[in-house]
N, C-alpha and C positions, 0 to 999 in steps of 0.2 A: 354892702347891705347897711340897711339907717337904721337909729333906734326907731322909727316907725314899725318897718317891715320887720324887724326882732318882736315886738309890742305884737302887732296882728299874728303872727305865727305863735307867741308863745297861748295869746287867746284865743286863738280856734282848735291850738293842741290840746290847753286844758279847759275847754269850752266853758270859758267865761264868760259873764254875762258884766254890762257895764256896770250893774250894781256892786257885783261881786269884786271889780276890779277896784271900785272907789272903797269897799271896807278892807279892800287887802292894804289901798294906801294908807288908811286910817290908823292900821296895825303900828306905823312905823311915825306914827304922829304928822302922818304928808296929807292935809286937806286939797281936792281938786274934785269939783261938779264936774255931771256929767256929760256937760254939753261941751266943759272944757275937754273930755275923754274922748269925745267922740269926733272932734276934731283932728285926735292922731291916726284915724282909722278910715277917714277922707282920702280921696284919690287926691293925687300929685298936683294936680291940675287945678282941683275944687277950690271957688272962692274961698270956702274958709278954711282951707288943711294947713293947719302947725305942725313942723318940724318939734318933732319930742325931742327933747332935752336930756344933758346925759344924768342931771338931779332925778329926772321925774324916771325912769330906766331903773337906775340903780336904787331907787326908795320902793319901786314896784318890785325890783328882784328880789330885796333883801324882807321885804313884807310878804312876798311870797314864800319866803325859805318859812319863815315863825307863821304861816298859816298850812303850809304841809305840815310840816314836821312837827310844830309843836315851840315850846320853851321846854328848857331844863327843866324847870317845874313840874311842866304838864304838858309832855309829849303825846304826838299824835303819827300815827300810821297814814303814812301820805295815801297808802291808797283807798283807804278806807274814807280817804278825803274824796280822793279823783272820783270814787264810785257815789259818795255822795252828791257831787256834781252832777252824775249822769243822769241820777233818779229826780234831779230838779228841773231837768230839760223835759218843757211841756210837748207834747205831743199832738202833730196837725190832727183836726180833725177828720181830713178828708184822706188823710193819708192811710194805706193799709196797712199791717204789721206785714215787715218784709223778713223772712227767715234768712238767715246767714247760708251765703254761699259756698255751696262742698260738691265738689265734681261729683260727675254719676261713673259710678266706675263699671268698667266694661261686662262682666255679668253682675247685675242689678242682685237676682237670685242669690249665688254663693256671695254677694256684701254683704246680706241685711244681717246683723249681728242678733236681732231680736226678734226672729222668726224662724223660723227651719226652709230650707228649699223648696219649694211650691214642688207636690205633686205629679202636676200638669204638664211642666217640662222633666223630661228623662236628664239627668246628671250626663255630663258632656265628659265622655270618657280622654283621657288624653293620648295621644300617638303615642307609640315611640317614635325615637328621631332617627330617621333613615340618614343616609349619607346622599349627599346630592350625585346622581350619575355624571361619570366624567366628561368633562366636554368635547364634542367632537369638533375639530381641526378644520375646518372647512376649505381654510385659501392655506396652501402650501408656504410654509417660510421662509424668505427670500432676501438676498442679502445684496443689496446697494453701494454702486460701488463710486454714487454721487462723480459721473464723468471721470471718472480717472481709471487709465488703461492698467492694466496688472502686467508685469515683464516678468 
């Protein structure tokens, strides 16, 4: 794995934005525009993709630590950072608001925590549990004696 592929994974984990990545560099007194940034995040291939450096890595990391966390001074609740992040990511226009995915569980009725069981369906009473009837023997049990004679 290259400091490239460390670079794009840690910015799509904490959904940074190139702006955001160049004031984290600024934290730690490391100047680099954005066209420079956006050259590490280039496919392998692309005429212009640089190889990140282990300087530019390690000024990003360490400017990251004093942008979650805080200074001695004036510490910060990283996650009240991360959720700030979340609230700056704009939103498509075209896009709908998709609700978070939670399995339908198998009586709908007896889940819904915030309504009572509908009426209309009668309450599904449960068995008791019977014992499964014994099996019956069909083919006789027979014992092989794989070609070899008995004396």
């Amino acid at each position: 794995m290259t400091n490239n592929d460390i670079f794009k994974k840690l910015r799509v984990a904490l959904m940074l934005r190139d702006d955001q990545i160049v004031e984290i560099l600024e934290l730690v007194d490391f100047r680099i525009s954005k066209t420079e940034l956006s050259a590490f995040f280039r496919a392998e291939n692309h005429e212009n993709y640089v190889e990140c450096g282990d300087q530019v890595l390690r000024n990003f990391l360490n400017g990251l630590v004093i942008h979650l966390r805080g200074t001695k001074e004036n510490p910060k609740n990283p996650t009240a950072v991360l959720a700030k992040h979340k609230a700056e990511i704009p939103k498509k226009e075209g896009a709908s608001e998709r609700p978070e995915f939670k399995a339908k569980p198998k009586d709908e009725d007896r889940a819904r925590g915030d309504q009572s069981p509908s009426k209309t369906k009668p309450a599904a009473k449960k068995k008791p549990f019977k014992k499964p009837a014994p099996k019956i023997q069909v083919v006789e049990k027979v014992k092989f004696n794989f070609g070899k004679n008995k004396k």
